[in-house]
C-alpha positions as a Markdown table, in Angstrom:
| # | Residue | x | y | z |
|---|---|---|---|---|
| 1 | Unk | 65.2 | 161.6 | 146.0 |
| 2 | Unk | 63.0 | 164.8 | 144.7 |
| 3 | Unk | 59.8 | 164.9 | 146.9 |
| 4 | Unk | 58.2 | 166.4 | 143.7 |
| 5 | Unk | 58.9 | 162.4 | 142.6 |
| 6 | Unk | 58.1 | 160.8 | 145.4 |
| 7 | Unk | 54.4 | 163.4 | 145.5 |
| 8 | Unk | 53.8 | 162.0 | 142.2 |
| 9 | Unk | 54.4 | 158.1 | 143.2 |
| 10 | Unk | 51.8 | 158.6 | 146.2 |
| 11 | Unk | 49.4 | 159.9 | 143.7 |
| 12 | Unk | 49.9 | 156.4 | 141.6 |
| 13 | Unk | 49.9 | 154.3 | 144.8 |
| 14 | Unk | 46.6 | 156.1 | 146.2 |
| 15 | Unk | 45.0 | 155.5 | 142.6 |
| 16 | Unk | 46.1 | 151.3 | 142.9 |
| 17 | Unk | 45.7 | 151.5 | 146.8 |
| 18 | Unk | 42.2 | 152.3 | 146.2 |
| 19 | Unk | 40.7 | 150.8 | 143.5 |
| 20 | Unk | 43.8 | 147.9 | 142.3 |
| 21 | Unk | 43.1 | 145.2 | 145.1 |
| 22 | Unk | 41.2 | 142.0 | 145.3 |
| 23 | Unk | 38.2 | 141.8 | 147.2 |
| 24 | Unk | 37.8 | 143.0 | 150.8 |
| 25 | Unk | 36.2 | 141.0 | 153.4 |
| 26 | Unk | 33.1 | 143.6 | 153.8 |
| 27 | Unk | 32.0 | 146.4 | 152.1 |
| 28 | Unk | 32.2 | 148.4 | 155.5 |
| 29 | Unk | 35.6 | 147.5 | 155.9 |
| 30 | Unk | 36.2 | 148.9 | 151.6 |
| 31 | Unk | 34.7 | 151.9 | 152.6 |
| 32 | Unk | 36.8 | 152.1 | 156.2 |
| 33 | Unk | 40.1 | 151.4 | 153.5 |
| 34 | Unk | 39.5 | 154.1 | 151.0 |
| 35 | Unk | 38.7 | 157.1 | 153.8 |
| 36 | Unk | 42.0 | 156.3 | 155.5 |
| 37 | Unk | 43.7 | 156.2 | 152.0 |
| 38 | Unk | 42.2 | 159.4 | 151.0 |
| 39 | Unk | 42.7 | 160.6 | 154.9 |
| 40 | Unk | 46.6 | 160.2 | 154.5 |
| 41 | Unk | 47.2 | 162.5 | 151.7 |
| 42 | Unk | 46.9 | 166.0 | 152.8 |
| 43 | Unk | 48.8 | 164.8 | 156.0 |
| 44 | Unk | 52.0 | 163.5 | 153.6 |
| 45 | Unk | 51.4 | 166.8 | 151.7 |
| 46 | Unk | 51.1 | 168.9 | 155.3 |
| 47 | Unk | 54.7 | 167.3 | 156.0 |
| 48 | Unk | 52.6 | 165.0 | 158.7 |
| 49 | Unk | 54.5 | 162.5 | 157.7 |
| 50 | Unk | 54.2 | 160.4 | 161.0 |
| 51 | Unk | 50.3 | 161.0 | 161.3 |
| 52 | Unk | 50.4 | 160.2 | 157.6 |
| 53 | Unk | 52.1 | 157.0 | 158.3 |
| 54 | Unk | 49.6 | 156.1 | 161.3 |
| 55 | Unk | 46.5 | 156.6 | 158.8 |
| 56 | Unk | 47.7 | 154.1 | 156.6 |
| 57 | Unk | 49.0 | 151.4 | 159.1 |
| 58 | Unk | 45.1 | 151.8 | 160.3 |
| 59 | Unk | 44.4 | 151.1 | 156.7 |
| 60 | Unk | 46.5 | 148.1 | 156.2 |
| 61 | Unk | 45.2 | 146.6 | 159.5 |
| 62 | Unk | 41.4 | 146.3 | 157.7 |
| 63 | Unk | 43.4 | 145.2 | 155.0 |
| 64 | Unk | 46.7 | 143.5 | 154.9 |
| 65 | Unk | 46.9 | 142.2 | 151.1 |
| 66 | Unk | 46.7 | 146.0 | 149.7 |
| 67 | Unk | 50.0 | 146.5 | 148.3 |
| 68 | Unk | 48.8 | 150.5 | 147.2 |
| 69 | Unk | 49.1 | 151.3 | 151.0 |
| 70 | Unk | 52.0 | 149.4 | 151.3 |
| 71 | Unk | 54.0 | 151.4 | 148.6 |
| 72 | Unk | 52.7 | 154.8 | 150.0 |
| 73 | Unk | 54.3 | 154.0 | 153.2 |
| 74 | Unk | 57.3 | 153.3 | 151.3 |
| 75 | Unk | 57.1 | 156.5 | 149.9 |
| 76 | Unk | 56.7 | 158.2 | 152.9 |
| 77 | Unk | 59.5 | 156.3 | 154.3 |
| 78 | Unk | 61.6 | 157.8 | 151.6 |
| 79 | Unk | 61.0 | 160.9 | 152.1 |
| 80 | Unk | 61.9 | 161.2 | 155.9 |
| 81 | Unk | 65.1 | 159.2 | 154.6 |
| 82 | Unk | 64.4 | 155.9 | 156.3 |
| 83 | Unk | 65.9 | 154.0 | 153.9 |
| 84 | Unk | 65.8 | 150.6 | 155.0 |
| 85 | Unk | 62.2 | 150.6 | 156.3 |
| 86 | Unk | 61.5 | 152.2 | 153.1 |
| 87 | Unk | 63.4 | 149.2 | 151.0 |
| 88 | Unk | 61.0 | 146.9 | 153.1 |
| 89 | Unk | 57.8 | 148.3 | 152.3 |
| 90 | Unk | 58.4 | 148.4 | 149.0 |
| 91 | Unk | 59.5 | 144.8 | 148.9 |
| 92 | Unk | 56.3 | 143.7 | 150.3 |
| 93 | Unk | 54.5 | 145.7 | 148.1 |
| 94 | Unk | 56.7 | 143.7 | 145.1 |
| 95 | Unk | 56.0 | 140.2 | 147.3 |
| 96 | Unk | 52.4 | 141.1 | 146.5 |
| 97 | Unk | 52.0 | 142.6 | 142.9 |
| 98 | Unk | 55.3 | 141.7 | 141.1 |
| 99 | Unk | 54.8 | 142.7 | 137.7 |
| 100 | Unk | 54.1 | 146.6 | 138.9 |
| 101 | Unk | 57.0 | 149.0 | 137.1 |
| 102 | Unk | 56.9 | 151.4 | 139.4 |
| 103 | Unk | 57.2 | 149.3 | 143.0 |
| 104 | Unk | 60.2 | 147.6 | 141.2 |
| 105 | Unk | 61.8 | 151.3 | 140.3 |
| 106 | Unk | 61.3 | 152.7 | 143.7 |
| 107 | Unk | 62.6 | 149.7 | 145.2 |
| 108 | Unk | 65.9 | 150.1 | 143.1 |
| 109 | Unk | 66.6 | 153.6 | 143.4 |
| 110 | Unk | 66.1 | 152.9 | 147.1 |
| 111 | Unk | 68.7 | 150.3 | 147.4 |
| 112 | Unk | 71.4 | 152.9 | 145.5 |
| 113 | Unk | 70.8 | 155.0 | 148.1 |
| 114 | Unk | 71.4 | 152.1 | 150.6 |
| 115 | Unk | 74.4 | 150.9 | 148.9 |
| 116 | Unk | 72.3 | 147.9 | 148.4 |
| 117 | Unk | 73.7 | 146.8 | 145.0 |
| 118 | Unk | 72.4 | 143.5 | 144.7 |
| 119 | Unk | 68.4 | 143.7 | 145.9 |
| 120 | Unk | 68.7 | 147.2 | 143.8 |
| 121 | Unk | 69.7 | 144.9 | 140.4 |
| 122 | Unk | 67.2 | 142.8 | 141.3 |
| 123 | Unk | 64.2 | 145.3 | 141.2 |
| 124 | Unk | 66.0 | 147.6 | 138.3 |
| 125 | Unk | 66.5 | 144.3 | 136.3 |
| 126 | Unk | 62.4 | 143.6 | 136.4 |
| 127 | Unk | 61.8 | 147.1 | 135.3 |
| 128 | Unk | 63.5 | 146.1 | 132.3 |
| 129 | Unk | 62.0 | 143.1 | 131.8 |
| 130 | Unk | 58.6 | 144.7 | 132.3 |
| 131 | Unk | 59.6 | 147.7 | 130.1 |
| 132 | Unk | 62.4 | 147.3 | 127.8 |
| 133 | Unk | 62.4 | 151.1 | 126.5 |
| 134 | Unk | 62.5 | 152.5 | 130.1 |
| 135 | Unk | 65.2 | 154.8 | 129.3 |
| 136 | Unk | 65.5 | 155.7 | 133.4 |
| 137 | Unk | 65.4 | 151.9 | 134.2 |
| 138 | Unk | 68.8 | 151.6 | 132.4 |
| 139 | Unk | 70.0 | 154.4 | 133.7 |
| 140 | Unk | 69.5 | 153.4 | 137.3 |
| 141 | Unk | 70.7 | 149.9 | 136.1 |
| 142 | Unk | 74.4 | 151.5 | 134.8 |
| 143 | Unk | 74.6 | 153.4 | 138.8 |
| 144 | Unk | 73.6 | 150.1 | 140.8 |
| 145 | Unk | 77.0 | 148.3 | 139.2 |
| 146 | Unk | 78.8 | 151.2 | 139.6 |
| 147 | Unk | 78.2 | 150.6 | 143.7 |
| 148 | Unk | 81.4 | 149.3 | 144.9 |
| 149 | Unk | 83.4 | 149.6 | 142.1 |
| 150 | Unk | 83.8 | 147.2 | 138.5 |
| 151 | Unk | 81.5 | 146.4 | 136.2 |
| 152 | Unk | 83.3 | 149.4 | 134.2 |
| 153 | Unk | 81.9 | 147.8 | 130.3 |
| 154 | Unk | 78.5 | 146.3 | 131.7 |
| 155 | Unk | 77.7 | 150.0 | 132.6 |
| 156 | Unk | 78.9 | 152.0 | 129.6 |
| 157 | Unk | 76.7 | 149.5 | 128.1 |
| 158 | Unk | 73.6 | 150.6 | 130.9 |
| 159 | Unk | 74.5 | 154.3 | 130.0 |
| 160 | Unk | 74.7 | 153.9 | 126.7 |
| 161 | Unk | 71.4 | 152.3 | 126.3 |
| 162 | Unk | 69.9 | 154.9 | 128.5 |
| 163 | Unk | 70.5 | 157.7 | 125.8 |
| 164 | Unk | 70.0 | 156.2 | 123.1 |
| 165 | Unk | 66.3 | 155.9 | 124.3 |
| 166 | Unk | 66.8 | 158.9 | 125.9 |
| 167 | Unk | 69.0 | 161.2 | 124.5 |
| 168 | Unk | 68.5 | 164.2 | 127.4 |
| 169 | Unk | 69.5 | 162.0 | 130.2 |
| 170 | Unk | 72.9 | 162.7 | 128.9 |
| 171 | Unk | 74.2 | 165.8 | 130.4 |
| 172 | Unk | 72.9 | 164.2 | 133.9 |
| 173 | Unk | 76.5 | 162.4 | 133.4 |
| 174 | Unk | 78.1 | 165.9 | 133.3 |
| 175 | Unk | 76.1 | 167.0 | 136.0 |
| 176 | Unk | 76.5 | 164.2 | 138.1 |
| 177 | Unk | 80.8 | 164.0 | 137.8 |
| 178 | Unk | 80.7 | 168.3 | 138.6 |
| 179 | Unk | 78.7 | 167.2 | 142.1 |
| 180 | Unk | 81.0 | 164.2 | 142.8 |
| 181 | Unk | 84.5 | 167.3 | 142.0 |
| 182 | Unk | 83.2 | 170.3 | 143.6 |
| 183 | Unk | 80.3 | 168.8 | 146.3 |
| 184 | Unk | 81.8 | 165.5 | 147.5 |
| 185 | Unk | 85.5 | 166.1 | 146.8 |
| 186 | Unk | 85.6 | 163.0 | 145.3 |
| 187 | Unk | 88.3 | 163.3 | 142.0 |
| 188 | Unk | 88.1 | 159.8 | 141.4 |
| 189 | Unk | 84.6 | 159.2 | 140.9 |
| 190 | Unk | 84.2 | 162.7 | 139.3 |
| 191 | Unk | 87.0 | 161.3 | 136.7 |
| 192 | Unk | 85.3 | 158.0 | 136.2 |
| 193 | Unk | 81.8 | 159.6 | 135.3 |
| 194 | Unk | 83.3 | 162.0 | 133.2 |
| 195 | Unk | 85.2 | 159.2 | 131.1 |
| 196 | Unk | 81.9 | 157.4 | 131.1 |
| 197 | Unk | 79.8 | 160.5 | 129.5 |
| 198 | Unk | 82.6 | 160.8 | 127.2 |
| 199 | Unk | 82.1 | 156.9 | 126.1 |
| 200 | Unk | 78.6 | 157.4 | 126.1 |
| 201 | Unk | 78.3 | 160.1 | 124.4 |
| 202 | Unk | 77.9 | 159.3 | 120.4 |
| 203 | Unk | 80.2 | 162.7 | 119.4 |
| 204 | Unk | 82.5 | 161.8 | 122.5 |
| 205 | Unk | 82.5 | 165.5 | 123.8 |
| 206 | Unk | 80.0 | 165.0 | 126.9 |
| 207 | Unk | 82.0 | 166.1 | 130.2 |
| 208 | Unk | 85.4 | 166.2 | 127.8 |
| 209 | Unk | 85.9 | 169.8 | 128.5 |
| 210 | Unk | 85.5 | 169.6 | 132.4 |
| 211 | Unk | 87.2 | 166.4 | 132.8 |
| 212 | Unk | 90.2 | 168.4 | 131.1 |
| 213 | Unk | 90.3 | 171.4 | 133.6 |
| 214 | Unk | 89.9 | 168.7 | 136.5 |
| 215 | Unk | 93.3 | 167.3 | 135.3 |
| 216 | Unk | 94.7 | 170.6 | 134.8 |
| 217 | Unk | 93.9 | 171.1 | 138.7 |
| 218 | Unk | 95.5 | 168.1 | 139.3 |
| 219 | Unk | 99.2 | 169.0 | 137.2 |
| 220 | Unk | 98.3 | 165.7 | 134.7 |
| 221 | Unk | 99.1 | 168.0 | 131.7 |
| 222 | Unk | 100.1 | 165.3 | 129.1 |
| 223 | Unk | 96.6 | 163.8 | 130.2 |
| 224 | Unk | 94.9 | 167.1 | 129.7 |
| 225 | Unk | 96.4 | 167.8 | 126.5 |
| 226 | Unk | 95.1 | 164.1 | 125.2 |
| 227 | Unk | 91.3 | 164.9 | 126.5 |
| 228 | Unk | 92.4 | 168.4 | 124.1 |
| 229 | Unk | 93.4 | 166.2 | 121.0 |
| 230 | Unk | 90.8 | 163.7 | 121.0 |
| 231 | Unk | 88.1 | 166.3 | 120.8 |
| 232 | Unk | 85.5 | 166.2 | 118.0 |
| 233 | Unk | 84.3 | 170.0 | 118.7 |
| 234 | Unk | 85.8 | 173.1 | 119.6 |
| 235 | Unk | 82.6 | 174.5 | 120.8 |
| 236 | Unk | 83.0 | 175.1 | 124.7 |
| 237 | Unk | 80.1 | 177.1 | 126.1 |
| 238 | Unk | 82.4 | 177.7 | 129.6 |
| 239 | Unk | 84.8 | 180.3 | 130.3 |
| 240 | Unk | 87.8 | 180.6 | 130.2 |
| 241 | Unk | 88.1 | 177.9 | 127.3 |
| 242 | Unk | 89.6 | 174.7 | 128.4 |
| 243 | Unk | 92.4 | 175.1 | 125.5 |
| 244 | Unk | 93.2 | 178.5 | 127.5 |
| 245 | Unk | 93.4 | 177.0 | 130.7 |
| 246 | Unk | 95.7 | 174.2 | 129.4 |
| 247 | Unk | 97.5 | 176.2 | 127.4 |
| 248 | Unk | 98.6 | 178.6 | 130.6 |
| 249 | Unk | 99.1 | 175.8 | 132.7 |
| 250 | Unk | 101.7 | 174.5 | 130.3 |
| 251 | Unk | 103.6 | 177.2 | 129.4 |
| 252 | Unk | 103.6 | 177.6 | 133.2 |
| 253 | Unk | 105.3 | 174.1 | 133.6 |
| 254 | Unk | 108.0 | 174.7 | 130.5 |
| 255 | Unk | 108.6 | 178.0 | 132.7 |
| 256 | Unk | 109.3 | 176.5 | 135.5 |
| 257 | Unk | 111.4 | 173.5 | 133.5 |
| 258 | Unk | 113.7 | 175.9 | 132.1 |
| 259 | Unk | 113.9 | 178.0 | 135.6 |
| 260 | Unk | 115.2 | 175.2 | 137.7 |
| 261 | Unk | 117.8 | 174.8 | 135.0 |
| 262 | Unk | 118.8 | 177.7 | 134.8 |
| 263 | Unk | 117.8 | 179.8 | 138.0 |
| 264 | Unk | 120.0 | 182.7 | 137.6 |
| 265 | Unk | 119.1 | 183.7 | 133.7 |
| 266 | Unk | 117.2 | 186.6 | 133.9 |
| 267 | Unk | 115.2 | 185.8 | 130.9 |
| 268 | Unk | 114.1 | 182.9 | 132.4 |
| 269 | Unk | 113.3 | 184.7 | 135.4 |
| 270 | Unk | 111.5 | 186.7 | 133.2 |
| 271 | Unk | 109.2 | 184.5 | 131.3 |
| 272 | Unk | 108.4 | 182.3 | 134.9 |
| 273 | Unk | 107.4 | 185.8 | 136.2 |
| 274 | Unk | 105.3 | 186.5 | 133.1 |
| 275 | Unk | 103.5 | 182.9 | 133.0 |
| 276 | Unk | 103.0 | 183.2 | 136.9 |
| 277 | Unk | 100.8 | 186.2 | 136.2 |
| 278 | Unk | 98.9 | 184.9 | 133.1 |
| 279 | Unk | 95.3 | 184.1 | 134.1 |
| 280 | Unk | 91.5 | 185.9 | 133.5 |
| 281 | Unk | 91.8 | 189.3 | 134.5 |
| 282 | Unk | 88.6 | 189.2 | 136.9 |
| 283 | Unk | 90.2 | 186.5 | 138.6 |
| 284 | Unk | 92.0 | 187.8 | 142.1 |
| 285 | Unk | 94.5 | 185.4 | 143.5 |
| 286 | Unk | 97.7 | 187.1 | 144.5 |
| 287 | Unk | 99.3 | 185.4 | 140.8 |
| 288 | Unk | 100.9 | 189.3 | 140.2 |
| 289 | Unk | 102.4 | 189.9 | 143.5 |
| 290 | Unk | 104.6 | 186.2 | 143.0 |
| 291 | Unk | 105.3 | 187.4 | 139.7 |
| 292 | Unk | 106.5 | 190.7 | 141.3 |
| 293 | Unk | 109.2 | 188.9 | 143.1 |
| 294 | Unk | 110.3 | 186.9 | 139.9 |
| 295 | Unk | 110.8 | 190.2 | 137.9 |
| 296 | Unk | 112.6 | 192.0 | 140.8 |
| 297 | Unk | 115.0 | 189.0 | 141.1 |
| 298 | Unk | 115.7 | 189.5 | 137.2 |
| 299 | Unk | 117.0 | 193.2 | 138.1 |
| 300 | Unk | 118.8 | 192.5 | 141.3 |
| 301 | Unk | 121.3 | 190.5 | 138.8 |
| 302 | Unk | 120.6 | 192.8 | 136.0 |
| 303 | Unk | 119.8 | 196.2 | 137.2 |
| 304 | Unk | 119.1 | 197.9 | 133.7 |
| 305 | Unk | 117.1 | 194.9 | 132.7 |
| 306 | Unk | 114.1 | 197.2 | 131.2 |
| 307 | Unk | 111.7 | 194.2 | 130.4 |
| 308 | Unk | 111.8 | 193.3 | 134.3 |
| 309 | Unk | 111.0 | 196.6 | 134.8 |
| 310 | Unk | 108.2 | 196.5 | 132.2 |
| 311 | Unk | 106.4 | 193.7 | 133.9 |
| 312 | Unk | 106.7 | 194.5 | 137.4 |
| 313 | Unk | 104.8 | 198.1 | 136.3 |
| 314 | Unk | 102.0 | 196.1 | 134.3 |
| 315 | Unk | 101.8 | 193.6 | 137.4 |
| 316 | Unk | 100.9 | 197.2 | 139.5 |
| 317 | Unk | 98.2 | 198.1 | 136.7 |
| 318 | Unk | 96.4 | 195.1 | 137.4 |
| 319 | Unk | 96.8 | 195.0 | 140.8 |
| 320 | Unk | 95.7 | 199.0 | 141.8 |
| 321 | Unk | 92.8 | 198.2 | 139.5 |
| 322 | Unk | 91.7 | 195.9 | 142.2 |
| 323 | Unk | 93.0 | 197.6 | 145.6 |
| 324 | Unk | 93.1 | 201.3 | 145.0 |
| 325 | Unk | 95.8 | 202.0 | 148.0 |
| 326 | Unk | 98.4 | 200.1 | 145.3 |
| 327 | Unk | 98.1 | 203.2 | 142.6 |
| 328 | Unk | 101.1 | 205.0 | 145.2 |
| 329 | Unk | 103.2 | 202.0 | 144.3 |
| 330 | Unk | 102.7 | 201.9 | 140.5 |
| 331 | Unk | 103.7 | 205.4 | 140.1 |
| 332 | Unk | 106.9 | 204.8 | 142.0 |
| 333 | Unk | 107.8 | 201.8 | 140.0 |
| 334 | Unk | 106.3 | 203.3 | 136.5 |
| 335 | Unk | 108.8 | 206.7 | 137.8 |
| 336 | Unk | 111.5 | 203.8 | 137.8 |
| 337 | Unk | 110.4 | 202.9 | 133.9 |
| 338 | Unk | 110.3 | 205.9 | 132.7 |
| 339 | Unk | 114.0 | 206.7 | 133.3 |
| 340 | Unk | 115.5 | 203.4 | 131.9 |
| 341 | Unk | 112.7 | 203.6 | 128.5 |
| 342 | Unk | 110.7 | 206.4 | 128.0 |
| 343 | Unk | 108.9 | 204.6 | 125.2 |
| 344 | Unk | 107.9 | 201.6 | 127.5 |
| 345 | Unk | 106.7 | 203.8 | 129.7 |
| 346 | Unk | 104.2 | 205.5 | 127.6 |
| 347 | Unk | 102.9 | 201.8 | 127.5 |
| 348 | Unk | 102.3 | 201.2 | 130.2 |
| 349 | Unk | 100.4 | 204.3 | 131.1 |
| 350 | Unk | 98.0 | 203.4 | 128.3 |
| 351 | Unk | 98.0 | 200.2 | 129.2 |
| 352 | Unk | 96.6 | 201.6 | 132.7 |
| 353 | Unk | 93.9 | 203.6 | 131.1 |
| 354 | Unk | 92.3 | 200.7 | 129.4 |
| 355 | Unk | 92.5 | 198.2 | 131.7 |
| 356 | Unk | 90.2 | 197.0 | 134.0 |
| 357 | Unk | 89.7 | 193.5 | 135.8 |
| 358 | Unk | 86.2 | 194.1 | 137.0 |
| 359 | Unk | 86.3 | 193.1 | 140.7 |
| 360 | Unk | 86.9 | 196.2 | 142.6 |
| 361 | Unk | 88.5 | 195.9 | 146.2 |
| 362 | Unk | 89.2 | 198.3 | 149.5 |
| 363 | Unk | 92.3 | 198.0 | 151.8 |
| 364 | Unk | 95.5 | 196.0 | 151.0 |
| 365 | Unk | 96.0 | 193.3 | 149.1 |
| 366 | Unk | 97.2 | 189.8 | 150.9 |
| 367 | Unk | 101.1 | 189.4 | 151.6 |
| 368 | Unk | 102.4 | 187.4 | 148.6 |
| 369 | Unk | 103.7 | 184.1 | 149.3 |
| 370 | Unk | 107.6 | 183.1 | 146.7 |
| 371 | Unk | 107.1 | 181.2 | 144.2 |
């Protein structure tokens, strides 16, 4: 939870802890109350958190029914991640001033981080009740079934209410699923929330994109190409495109189809070599040195094979653009070129002067590993 969000619900509580409860026994003890309340703040806001907490059992002590101090405690709780003592302060906040929105909220988004699905429906499901537009309440409604699984159409629906009263919480999905790929390592889960934003989503195109590079990552091609075909859009703010990603990944596969057919065609060897080494030219990941190999397989059965030679010159360009020690290499193999096609070679020393992958390198490049 955001401390900025949990600052903002001590403010609230200090407000209801201070001027929302019945009747004290004696004015001294009111008085007593309100200076410990006010007393606790600058300690929660000083990171005192433990002093902070101290203040405000003193408070609750003079008196017990004030379900402000009770909630600030909670809050604090929160904060210093004490989940369960957190959930229970909040409770008997709830136990004494059911009808408030906000100890019901805090109480839910608790329980999801306790895993505590059922007390967390509870709590979420009063927001609701309470405050049927509460765009967040559904929200947190749709990730409380999603704890432990099922309940696939009940949270679409959660979600779905969510933005419609709240159209911005949308890309949270998005956001969300890239934390669950690239944080937690958890494909799954990252699948199912992108699907979900996708559902969600009134144009269908939320997390469609990303969910299509995941499966890419993953070699589920036909699945990819499917998120590709069902777009609504073409617009895809990221780089490289998706459809370029896809696209190289499949001609990649048909590549290396057609290679284990036929393993000893050096046109085949060829275009395997040539899809190996496809990819964004600031990208550095040893792709041109495998293709290398490809291409010089093609000439051990074909010596004169001219396109091998071609490839394995350009494959040099890109890689002595990086690592500067390579450029000793290239000329030997462009020397190579030059004496099976003149022509070709010209192109390739054009090719050289205009090309440039960006990310500049010293020393050696890493061993290549075969195909």
């Amino acid at each position: 939870m955001a401390r900025f969000l949990v600052t903002i619900f001590i403010t609230y509580t200090l407000a209801t802890a201070m001027f929302g409860q019945g009747e004290p026994s004696t004015e001294a003890n009111l008085t007593e109350v309100q200076k410990l309340i006010v007393a606790s703040r600058p300690l929660f806001q000083a990171k005192k958190y433990d002093e902070a907490l101290a203040t405000l059992k003193k408070a609750l002590e003079l008196q017990p029914d004030n379900h402000g101090v009770l909630a600030m405690m909670g809050s604090i709780y929160l904060v210093q991640e004490k989940l369960d003592l957190a959930s229970e302060q909040f409770a008997k906040a709830i136990a004494l001033s059911p009808n408030d929105e906000q100890y019901n909220f805090f109480k839910a988004t608790v329980d999801k981080y306790r895993g505590a699905r059922e007390e967390g429906l509870v709590a979420v499901r009063k927001v609701i009740e309470l405050s049927p537009s509460n765009a967040d309440a559904y929200y947190l409604l749709g990730e409380l079934l999603g704890i432990g699984g099922g309940n696939l159409g009940e949270r679409i629906e959660a979600f779905r209410k969510a933005v419609g009263l709240k159209p911005e919480l949308l890309p949270e999905f998005k956001y969300v699923a890239m934390r669950l790929e690239s944080i937690a390592k958890d494909k799954k889960a990252a699948e199912e929330v992108y699907r979900i934003a996708m559902e969600v989503d009134p144009k269908k195109m939320e997390g469609r994109f990303d969910l299509g590079r995941m499966l890419v990552e993953q070699g589920r091609l036909a699945e990819a190409r499917e998120i590709w075909t069902g777009r609504t859009s073409d617009e895809d703010k990221t780089f490289p495109n998706f459809i370029d990603v896809l696209k190289r990944a499949e001609n990649l596969a048909v590549a290396k189809q057609a290679y284990e057919k036929n393993p000893n065609d050096v046109e085949v060897i060829l275009q395997l070599g040539l899809a190996t080494m496809d990819g964004d030219h600031w990208v550095v990941n040893g792709r041109q040195e495998k293709a290398i190999i490809l291409f010089k397989k093609a000439l051990e059965i074909k010596p004169n094979f001219t396109k091998a030679q071609h490839a394995i010159c350009k494959a040099f360009v890109q890689i002595a653009d990086t690592f500067k020690s390579k450029n000793k290499e290239l000329d030997e193999e462009l020397a190579k070129l030059r004496t099976m096609d003149a022509k070709l070679a010209d192109d390739i020393v054009e090719y050289r002067k205009s090309y440039s992958g960006g990310l500049k390198m010293v020393g050696p490049p890493p061993p290549a590993k075969k195909p």
